[in-house]
C-alpha atoms as a printed R data frame, in Angstrom:
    type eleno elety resid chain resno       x       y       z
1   ATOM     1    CA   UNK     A     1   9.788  16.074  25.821
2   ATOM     2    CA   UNK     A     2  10.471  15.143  22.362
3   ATOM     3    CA   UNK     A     3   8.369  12.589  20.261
4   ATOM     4    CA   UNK     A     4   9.848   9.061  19.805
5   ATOM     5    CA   UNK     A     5   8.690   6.741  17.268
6   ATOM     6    CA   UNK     A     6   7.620   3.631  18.676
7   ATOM     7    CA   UNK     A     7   7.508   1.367  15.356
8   ATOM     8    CA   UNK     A     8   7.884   1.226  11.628
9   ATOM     9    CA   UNK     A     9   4.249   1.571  11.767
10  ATOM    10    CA   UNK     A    10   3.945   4.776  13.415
11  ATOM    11    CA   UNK     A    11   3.135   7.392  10.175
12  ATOM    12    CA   UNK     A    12   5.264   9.936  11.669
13  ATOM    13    CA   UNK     A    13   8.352   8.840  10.135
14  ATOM    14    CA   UNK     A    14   6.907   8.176   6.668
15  ATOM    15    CA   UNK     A    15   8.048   9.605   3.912
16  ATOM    16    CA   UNK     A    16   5.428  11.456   1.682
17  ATOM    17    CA   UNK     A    17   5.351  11.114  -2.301
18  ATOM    18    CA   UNK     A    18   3.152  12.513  -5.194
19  ATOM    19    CA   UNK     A    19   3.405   9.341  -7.196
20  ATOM    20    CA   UNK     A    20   2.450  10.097 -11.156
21  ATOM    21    CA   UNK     A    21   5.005   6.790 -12.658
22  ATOM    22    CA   UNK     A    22   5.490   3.640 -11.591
23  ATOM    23    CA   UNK     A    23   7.119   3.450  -8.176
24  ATOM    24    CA   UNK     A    24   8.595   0.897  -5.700
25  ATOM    25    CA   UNK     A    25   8.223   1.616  -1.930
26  ATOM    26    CA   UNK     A    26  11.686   1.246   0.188
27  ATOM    27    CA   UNK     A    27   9.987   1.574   3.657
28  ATOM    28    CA   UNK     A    28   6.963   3.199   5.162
29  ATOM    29    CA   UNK     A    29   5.315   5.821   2.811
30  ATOM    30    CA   UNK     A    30   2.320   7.978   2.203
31  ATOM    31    CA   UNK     A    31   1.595   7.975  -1.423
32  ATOM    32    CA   UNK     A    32  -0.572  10.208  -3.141
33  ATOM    33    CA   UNK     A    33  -1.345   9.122  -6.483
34  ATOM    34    CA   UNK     A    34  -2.089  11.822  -9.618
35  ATOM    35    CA   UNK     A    35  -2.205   9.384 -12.376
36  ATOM    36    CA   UNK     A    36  -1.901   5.982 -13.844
37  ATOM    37    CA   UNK     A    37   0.591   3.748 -12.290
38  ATOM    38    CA   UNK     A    38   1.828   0.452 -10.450
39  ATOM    39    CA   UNK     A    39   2.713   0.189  -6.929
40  ATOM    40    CA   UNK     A    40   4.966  -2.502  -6.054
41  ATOM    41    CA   UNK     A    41   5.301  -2.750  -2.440
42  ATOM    42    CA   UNK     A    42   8.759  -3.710  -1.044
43  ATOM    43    CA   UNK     A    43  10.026  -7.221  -1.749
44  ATOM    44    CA   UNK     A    44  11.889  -7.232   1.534
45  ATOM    45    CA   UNK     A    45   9.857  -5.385   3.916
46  ATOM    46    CA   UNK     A    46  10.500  -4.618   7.701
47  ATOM    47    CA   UNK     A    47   8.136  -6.182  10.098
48  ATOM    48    CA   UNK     A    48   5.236  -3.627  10.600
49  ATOM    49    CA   UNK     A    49   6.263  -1.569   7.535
50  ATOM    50    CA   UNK     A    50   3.163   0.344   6.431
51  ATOM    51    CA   UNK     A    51   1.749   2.486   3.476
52  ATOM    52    CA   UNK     A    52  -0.821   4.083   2.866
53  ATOM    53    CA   UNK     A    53  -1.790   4.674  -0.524
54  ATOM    54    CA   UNK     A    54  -4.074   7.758  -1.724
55  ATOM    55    CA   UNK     A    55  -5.997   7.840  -5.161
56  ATOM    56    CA   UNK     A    56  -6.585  11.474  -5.500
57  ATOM    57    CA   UNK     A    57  -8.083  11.441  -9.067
58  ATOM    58    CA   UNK     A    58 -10.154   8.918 -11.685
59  ATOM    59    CA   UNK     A    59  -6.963   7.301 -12.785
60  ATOM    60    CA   UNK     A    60  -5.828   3.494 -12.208
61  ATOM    61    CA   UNK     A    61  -3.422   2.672  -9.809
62  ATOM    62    CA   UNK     A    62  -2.482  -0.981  -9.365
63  ATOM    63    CA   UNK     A    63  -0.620  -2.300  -6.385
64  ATOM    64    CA   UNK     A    64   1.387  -5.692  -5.955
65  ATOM    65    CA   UNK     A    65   2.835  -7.368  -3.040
66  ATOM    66    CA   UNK     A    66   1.832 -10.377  -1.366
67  ATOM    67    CA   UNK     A    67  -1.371  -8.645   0.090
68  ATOM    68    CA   UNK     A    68  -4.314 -10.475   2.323
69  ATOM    69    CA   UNK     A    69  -7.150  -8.382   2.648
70  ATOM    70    CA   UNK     A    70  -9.183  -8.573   6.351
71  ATOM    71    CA   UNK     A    71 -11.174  -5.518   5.527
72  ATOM    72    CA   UNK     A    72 -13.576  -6.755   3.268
73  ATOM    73    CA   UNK     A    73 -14.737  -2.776   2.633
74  ATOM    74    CA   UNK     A    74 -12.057  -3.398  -0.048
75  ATOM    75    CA   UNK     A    75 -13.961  -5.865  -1.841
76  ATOM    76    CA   UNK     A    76 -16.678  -3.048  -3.075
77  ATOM    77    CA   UNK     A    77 -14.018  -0.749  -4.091
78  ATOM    78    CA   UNK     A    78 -11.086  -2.403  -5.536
79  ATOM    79    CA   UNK     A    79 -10.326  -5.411  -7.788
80  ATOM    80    CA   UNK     A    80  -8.281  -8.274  -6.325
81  ATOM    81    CA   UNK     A    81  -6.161 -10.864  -8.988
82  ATOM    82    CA   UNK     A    82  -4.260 -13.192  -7.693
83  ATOM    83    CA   UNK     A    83  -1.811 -14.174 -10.656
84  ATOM    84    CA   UNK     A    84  -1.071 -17.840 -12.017
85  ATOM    85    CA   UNK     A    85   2.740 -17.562  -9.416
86  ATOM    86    CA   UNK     A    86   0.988 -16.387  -6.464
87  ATOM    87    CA   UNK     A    87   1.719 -12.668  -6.949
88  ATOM    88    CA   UNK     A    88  -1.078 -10.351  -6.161
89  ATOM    89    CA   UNK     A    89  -2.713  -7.066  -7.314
90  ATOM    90    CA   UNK     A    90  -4.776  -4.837  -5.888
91  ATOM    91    CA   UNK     A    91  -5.879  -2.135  -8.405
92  ATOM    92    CA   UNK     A    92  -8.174   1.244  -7.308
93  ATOM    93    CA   UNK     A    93  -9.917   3.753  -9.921
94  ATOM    94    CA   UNK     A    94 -12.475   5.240  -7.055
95  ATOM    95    CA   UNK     A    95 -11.093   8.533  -6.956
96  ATOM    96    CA   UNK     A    96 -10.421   9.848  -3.116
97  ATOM    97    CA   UNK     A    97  -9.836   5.992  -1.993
98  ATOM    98    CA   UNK     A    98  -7.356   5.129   0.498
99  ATOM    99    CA   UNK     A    99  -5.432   2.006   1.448
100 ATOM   100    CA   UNK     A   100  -3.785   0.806   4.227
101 ATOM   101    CA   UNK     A   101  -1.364  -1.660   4.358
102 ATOM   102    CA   UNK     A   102   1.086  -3.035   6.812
103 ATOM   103    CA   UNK     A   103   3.587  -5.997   6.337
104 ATOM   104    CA   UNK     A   104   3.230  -8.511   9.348
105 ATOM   105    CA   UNK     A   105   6.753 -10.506   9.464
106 ATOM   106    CA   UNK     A   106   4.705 -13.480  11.448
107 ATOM   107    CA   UNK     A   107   2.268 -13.670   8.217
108 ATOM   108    CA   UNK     A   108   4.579 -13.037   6.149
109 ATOM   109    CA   UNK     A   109   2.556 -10.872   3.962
110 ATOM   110    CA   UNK     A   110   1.031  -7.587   2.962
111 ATOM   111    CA   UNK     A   111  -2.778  -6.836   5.325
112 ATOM   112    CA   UNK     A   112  -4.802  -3.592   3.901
113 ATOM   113    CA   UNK     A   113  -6.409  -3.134   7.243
């Protein structure tokens, strides 16, 4: 019986990248991230898209969507800004963190779960 993916969300469709510039997800991802650089999650996401983003090192890595947090676990690792238009940041330099986040289409925003 062969595997079939039941949702954007499921991982096994992802598409891995060693991120070391700044890069702009086009779906759902695994990043791993070597060095200094700016996420910027998709501006037109698919309901349930998810990535997960993995700071391997000491560097900064700074990602920006429209992004709730409901794990407040975040809070102690990770700096939150929301900007003067709304737009929102979520920047890690705690090497071997990892974030989850999925885009909900009936929030209408980013969750790091």
């Amino acid at each position: 019986m062969s595997y079939i993916p039941l949702s954007r969300a499921d991982l096994a469709s992802a598409t891995p990248y060693v991120v070391d510039a700044d890069h702009t997800t086009t779906g759902t991802e695994i990043l791993k991230c070597v060095d200094d650089a700016v996420v910027v999650l998709n501006l037109s996401p698919k309901d349930r898209e998810t990535v997960l983003v993995h700071l391997s090192t000491s560097n900064t890595i700074q990602i920006v969507g429209d992004i709730h947090i409901y794990n407040s676990y975040y809070y102690n690792i990770a700096e939150y800004n929301i900007a003067e238009y709304g737009g929102i940041t979520l920047t890690l330099n705690t090497k071997d963190t990892t974030v989850h986040l999925m885009y909900v289409r009936a929030f209408g925003e980013w969750i790091a779960i």
